[in-house]
C-alpha positions as CSV (number, residue, x, y, z in Angstrom):
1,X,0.0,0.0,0.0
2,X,1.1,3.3,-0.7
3,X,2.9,5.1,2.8
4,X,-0.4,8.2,2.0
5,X,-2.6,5.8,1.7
6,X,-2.2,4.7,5.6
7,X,-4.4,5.5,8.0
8,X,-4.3,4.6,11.4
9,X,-6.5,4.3,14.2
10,X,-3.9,4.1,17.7
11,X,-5.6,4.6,20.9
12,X,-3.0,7.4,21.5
13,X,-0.1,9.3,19.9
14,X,3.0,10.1,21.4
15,X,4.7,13.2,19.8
16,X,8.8,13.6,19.9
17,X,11.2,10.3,20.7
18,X,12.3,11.7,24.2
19,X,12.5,10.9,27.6
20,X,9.2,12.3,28.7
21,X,7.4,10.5,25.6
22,X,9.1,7.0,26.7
23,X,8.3,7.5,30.2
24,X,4.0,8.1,29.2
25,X,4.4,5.3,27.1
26,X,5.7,2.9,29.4
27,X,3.1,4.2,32.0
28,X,-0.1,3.2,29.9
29,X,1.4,0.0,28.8
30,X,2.1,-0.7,31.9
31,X,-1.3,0.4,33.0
32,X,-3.2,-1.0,29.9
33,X,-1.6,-3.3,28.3
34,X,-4.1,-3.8,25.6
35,X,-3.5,0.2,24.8
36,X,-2.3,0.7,21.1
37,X,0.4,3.7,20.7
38,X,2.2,5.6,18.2
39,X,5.3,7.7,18.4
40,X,6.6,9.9,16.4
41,X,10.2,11.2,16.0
42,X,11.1,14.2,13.2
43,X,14.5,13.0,13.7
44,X,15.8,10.0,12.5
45,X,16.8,8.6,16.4
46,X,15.3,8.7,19.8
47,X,16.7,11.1,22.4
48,X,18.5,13.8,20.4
49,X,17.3,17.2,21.4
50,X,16.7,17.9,25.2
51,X,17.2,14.3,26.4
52,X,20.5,13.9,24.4
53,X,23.0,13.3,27.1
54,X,25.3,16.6,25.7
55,X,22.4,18.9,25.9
56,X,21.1,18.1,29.1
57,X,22.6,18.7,32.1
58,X,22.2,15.1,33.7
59,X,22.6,16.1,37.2
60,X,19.7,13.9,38.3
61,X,18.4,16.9,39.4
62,X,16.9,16.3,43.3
63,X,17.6,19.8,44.4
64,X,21.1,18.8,46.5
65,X,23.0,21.1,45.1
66,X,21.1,23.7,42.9
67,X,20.7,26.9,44.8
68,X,18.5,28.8,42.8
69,X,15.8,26.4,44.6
70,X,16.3,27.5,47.9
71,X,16.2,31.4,47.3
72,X,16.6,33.9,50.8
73,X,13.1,35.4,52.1
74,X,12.7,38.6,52.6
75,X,13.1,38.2,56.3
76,X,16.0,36.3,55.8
77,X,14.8,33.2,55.5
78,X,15.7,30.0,53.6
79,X,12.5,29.1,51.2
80,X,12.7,25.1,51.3
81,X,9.5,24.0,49.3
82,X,10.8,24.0,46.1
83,X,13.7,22.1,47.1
84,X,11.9,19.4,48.9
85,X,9.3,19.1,46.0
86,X,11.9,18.3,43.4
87,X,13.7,16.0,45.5
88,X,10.3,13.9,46.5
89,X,9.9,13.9,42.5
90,X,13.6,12.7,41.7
91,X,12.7,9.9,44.6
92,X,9.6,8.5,42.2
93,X,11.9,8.4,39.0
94,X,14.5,6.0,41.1
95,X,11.4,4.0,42.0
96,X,10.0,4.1,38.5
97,X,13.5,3.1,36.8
98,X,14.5,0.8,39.8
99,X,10.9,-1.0,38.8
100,X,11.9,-1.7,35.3
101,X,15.1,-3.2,35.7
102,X,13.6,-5.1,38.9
103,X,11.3,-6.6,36.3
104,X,14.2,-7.3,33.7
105,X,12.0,-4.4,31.5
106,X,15.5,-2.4,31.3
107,X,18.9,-4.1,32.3
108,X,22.7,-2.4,32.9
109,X,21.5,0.6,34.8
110,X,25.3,1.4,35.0
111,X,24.9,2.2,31.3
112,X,22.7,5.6,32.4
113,X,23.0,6.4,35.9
114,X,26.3,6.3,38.0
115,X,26.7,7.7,41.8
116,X,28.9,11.4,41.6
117,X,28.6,13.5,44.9
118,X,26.9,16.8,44.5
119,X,28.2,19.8,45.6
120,X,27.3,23.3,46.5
121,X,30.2,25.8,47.1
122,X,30.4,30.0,47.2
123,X,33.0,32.3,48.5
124,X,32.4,35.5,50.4
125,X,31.2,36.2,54.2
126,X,27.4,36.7,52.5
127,X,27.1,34.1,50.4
128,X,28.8,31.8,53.4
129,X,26.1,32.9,55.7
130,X,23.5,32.1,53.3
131,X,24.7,28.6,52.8
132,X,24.9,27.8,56.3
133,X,21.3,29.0,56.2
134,X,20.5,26.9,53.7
135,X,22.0,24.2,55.4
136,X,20.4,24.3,58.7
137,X,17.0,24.8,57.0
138,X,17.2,21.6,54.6
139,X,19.4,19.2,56.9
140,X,17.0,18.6,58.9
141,X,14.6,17.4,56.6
142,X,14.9,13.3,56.2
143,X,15.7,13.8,52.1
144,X,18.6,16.0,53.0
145,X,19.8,14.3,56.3
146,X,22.9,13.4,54.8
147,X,23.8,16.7,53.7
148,X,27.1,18.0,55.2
149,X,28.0,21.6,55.6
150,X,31.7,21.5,55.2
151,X,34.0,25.2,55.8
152,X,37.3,23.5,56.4
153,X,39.7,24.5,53.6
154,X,41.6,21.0,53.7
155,X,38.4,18.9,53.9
156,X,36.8,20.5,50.6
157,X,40.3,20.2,48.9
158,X,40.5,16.7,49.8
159,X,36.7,16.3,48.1
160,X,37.2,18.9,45.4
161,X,41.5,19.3,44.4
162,X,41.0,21.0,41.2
163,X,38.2,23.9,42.8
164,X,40.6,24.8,45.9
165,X,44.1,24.5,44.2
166,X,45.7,28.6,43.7
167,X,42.8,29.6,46.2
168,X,43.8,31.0,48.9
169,X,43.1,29.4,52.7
170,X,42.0,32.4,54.2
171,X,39.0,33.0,51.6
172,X,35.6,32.8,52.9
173,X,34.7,29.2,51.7
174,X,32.0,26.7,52.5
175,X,30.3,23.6,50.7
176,X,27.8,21.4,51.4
177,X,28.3,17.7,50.5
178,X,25.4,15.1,49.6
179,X,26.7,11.8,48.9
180,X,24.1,10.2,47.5
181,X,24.1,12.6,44.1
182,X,24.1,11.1,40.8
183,X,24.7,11.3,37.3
184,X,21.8,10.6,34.5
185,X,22.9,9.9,30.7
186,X,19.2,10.5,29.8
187,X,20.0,10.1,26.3
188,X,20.8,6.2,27.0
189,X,17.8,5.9,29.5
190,X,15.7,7.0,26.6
191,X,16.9,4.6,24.2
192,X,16.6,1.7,26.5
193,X,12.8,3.0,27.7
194,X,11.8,3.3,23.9
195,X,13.9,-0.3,22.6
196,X,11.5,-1.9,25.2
197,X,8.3,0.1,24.4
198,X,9.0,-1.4,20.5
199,X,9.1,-4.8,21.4
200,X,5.5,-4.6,23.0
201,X,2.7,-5.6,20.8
202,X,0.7,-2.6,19.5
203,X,3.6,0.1,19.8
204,X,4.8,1.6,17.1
205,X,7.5,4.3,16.4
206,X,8.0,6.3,13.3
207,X,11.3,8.3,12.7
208,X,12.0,10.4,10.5
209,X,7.9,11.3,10.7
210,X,7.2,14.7,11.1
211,X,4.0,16.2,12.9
212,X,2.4,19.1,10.3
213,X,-1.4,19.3,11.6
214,X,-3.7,18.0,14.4
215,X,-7.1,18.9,14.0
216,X,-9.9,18.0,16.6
217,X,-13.4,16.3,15.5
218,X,-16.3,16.2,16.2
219,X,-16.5,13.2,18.2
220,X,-13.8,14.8,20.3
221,X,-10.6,12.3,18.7
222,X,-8.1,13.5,16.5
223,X,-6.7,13.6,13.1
224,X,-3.2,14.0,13.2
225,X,-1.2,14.2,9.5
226,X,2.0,13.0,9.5
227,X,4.6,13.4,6.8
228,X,7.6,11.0,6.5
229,X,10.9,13.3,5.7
230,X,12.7,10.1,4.0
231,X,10.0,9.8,1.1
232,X,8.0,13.1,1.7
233,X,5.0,10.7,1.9
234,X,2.3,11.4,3.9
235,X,0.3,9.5,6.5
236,X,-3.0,10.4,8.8
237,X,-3.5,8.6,12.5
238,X,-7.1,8.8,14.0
239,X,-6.7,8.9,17.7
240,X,-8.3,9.7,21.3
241,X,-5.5,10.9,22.9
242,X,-2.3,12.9,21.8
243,X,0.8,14.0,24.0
244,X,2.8,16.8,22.5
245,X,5.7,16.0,24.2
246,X,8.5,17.7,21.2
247,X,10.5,19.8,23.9
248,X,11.1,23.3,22.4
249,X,9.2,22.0,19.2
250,X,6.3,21.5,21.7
251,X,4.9,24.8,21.4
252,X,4.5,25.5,17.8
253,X,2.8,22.2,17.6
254,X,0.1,23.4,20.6
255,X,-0.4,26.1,18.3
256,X,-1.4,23.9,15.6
257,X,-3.8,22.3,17.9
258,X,-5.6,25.4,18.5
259,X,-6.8,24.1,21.8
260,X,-8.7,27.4,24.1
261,X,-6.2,26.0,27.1
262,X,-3.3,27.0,24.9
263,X,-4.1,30.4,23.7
264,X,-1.8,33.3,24.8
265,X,1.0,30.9,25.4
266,X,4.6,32.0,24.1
267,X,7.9,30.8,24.1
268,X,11.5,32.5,24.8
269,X,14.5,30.4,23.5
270,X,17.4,30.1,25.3
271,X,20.3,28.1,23.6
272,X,23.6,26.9,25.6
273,X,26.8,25.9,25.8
274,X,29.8,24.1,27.7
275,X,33.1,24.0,27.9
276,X,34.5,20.6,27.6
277,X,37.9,19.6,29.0
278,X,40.6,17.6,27.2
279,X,43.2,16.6,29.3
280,X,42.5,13.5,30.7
281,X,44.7,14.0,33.5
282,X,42.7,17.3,34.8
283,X,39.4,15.2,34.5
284,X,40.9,12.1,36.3
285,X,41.1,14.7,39.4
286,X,37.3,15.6,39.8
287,X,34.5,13.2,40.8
288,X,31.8,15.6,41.8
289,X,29.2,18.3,40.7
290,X,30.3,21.4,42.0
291,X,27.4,24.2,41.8
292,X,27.4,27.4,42.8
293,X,25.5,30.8,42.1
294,X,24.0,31.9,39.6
295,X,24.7,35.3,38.2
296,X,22.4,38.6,38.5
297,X,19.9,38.2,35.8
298,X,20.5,34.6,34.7
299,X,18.2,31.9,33.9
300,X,18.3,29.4,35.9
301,X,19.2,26.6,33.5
302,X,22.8,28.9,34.0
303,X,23.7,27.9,37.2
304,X,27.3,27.3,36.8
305,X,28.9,24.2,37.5
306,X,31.8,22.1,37.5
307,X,30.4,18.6,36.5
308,X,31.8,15.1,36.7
309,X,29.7,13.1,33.6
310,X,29.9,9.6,33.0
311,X,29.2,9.6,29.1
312,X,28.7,6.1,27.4
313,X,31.2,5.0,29.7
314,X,33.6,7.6,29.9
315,X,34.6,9.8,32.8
316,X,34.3,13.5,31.4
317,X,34.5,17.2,32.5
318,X,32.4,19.7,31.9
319,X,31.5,23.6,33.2
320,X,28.4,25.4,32.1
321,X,26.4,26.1,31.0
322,X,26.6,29.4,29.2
323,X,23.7,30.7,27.3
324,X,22.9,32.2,24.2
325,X,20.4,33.1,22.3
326,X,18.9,32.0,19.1
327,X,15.4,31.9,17.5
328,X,15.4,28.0,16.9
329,X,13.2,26.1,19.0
330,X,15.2,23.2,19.0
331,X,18.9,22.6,18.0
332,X,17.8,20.6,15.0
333,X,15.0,23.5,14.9
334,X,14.6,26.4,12.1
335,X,15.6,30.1,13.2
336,X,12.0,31.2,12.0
337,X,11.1,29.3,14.9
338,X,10.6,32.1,17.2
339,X,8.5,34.6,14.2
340,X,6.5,31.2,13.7
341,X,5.0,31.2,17.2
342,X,4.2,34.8,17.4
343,X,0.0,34.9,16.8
344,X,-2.7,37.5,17.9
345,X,-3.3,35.6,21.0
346,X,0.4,35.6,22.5
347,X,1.3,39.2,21.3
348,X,0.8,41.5,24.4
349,X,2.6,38.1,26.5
350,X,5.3,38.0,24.6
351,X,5.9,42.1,24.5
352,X,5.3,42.3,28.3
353,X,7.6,39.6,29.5
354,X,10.2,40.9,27.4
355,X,9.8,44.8,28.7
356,X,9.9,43.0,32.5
357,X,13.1,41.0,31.5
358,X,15.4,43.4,30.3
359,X,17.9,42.5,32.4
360,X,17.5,39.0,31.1
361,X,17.8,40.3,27.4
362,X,20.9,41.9,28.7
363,X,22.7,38.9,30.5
364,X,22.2,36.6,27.3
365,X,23.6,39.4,24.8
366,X,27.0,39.3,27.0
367,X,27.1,35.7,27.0
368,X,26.5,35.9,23.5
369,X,29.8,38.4,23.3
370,X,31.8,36.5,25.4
371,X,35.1,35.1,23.8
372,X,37.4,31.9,24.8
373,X,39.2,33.7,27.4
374,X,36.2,35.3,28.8
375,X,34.4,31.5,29.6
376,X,38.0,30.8,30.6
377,X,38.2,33.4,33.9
378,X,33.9,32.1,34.3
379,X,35.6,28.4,34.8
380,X,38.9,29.9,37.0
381,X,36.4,31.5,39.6
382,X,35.6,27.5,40.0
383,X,39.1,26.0,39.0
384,X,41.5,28.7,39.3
385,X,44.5,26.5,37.6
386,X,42.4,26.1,35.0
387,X,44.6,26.3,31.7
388,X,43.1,27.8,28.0
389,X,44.5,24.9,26.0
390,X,42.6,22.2,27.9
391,X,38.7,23.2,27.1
392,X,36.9,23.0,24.1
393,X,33.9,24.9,23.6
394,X,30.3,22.9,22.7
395,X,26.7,23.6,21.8
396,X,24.2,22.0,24.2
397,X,21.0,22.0,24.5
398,X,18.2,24.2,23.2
399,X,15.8,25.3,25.7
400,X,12.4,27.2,25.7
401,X,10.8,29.1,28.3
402,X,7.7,29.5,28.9
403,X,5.8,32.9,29.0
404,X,2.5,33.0,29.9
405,X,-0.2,35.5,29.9
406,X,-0.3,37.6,33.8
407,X,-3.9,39.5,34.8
408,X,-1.8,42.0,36.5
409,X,1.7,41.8,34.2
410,X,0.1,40.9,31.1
411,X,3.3,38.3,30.6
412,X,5.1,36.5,32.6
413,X,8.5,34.4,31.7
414,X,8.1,30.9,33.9
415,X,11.4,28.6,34.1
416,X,10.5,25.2,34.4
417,X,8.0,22.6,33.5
418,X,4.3,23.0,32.7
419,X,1.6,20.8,31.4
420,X,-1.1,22.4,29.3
421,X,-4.1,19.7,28.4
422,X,-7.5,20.5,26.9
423,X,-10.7,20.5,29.1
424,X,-11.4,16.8,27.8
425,X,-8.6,15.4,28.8
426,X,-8.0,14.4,24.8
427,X,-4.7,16.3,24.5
428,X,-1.8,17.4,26.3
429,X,1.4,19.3,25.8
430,X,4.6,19.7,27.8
431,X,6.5,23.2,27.6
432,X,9.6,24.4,29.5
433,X,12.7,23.3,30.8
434,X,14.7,22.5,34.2
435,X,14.4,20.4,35.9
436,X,12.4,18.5,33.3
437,X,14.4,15.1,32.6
438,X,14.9,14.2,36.4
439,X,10.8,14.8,37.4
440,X,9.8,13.1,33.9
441,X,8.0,10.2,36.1
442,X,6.4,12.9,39.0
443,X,5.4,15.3,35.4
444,X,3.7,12.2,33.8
445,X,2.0,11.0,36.5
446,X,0.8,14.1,36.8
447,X,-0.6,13.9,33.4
448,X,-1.9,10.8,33.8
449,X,-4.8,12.0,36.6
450,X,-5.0,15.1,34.4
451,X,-6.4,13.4,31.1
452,X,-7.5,9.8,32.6
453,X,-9.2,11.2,35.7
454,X,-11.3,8.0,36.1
455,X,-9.1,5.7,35.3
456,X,-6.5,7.1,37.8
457,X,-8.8,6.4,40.6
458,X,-9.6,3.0,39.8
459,X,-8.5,-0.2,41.7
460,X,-6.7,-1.6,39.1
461,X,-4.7,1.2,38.2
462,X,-3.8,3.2,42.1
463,X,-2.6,-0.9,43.2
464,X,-0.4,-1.2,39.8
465,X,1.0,2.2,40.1
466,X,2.1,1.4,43.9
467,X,3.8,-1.3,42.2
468,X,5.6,0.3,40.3
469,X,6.7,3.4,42.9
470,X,6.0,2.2,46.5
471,X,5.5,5.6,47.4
472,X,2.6,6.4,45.5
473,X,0.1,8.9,47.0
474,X,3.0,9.5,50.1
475,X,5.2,12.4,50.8
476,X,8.9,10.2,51.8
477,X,9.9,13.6,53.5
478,X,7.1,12.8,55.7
479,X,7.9,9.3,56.3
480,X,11.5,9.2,57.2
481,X,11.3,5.1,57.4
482,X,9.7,4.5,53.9
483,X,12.6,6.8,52.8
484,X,15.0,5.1,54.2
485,X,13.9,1.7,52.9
486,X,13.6,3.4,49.5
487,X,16.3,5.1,49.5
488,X,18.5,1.6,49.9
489,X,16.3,-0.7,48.3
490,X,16.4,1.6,44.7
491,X,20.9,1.7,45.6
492,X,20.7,-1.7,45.3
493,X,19.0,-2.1,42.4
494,X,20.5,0.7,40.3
495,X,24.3,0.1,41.5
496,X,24.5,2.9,43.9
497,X,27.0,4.2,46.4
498,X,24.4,5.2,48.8
């Protein structure tokens, strides 16, 4: 049969190859095993835009080290929620992943996730007050009870050589230490997630496909058409549920969908990059992720850091990232991108998150500007030996923040994740950025009450989802035990320190 002659009927579609697409799909064919999905992927492999382990920072992001969670109060407070929310979300992807190679679904989990301390470290009597701060308030918190605040100058040059080497002892320095850190190649965790999903019967997954129109129908499904890059062929699925899950490319397809829920929505891209190191014998001498502040007016996807990466079995070193700016949604994107998304409906949004951002616009035109030896003395504030000839500059990831439309601001610029799903429950889109990857499981299940309300609340589905994350429904923070047990029990099974 001729590839435009197909048509389809799938129970859902799955749109982009990455993590948060394998994740869904696992989830409902774990749930309903009789489901029948489609996925499909513009690029010719899974996992090569945000998931891609070069463009993503892989920290396995459970807020130990990433200060622009825990930001001062006004009174001088430290604000913890945020903090503890990611890290209770990073605790249900361990379950989730722990689950599928406890039931031989994935094996090797030292092929995508290895155990690297994290690290947070600043310089300067302020920023050393705040830390202790933000010690005190999150230490005693059972995620965080293994947090160490650490201000001895030989002690964090015994963890960290390369970050205290030609600094001086009587700087202002302090760290906090969490052991039980690790690193995510979410690039590899992807493939693995979406090998298995194709082996199942009624999965299917389409590379080299291309989304170009979803249009709702009358009866409330939806006609998606599909064109196939390799053949320029075109193809139409008929389906009752649709996850736009493209990363940057998300939005522009949301558009498409003209859903009410998505109208005013706009995007702001934000590309970046890192600079790799070369000499193996500098990277041989770091085996932790060392954050520390961000600067005045940065995203926070730009919180610098000094990162110890495991990449398909390789130690490397990176520090990052620095941003940019470009109008491409995605790295593999188009730079009309940006003009693309601007409609009627996300005009005044777009205008009045740029005129409150100005110091954003700002900070990414001097990244822009910067040259080789300007990264250079970024990286020497965190390794002051650090020598020109030994980094290499890369491009990573492409990001897109949100903006959204504000009664009282008319826009407003969000960092982070948010799910946007019709009032039916029949489609849903992902848009935004960190910490993403590392709360894929706690942003689909999420989802999943969003657009299978009933179905969430049934017998069948609340016991297998306990299964499959024994915390289910329970806050760990609030049950120091079930942590505990957790905590070891997922060690064991993905091949961690701690």
């Amino acid at each position: 049969m001729d590839n435009s002659q197909i048509k389809t009927q799938p129970d859902v579609v799955l749109i982009g190859a990455g993590i948060m697409s394998a994740t869904l799909g696992i989830f409902l064919k774990e749930l309903k095993p009789t489901i029948t999905i489609e996925i499909y992927e513009r690029l010719n492999k899974p996992a090569l835009e945000s998931s891609d382990v070069w463009n993503n920072a892989g920290t396995g992001h459970a807020a130990f080290c990433e200060l622009n969670y825990t930001p001062e109060n006004e009174d001088k407070t430290i604000e913890t929620s945020k903090a503890i929310k990611i890290s209770e979300q990073f605790m249900l992807s361990r379950q989730f992943w722990s689950y599928l190679i406890s039931e031989s679904k994935l094996q090797s989990p030292e092929e995508f996730i290895h155990s690297v301390p994290h690290l947070s470290f600043v310089w300067g009597e302020e920023n050393v007050v705040y830390l202790k701060k933000r010690f005190e308030a999150l230490q005693k918190n059972p995620l965080f009870n293994a947090m160490k605040f650490i201000n001895n100058f030989d002690e964090l040059k015994s963890i960290m050589p390369l970050v205290m080497e030609g600094r001086s002892s009587d700087q202002a320095i302090a760290g906090t230490f969490m052991p039980n850190g690790t690193d995510i190649n979410f690039g590899a965790l992807t493939e693995k997630m979406l090998d298995y999903l194709s082996l199942q019967n009624g999965v299917s997954i389409f590379y080299n496909h291309e989304v170009k129109k979803l249009k709702q129908r009358d009866d409330a499904s939806w006609r998606i058409k599909i064109k196939n890059l390799e053949n320029n062929l075109t193809r139409k699925a008929y389906t009752k549920f649709v996850f736009i899950g493209a990363g940057g490319g998300s939005l522009l397809l949301l558009e498409k969908a003209s859903i009410k829920e998505g109208e005013g929505y706009g995007g702001f891209p934000v590309s970046g990059q890192w600079l790799k190191c070369t000499n193996e014998e500098v990277i041989q001498k770091h085996d932790v992720k060392v954050y520390g502040k961000a600067t005045v007016g940065a995203p926070p996807m730009s919180v610098p850091h000094l990162d110890t990466r495991i990449i398909n079995g390789k130690k490397e070193l990176l520090f990052g990232p620095f941003a940019g700016f470009s109008t491409k949604f995605l790295k593999n994107g188009s730079y009309l991108d940006l003009v693309k998304s601007i409609e009627l409906g996300n005009l005044i949004p777009l205008i009045s998150a740029g005129i409150h951002n100005i110091p954003l616009t700002k900070y990414l035109v001097e990244q822009v500007m910067l040259s080789h030896e300007d990264r250079m003395e970024a990286l020497r504030e965190y390794f002051p030996n650090a020598k020109s000839d030994d980094w290499e500059l890369l491009q990573a990831g492409q990001r897109v923040q949100v903006i959204k439309k504000d009664e009282k601001e008319g826009g407003i610029l969000e960092f982070g994740t948010e799910i946007i799903n019709s009032h039916d429950g029949t489609l849903s889109a992902l848009l935004g950025a960190s910490p993403g990857a590392s709360t894929a499981v706690a942003i689909m299940l999420d989802l999943l009450t969003r657009c299978f309300p009933e179905e969430s609340k049934s017998e069948s589905w609340t016991s297998k989802l306990k299964q499959m994350i024994p915390s289910y429904g329970v806050l760990l923070n609030d049950n120091p035990e079930l942590f505990d047990k957790i905590q070891k029990n997922t060690s064991t099974i993905l091949k961690l320190h701690t």
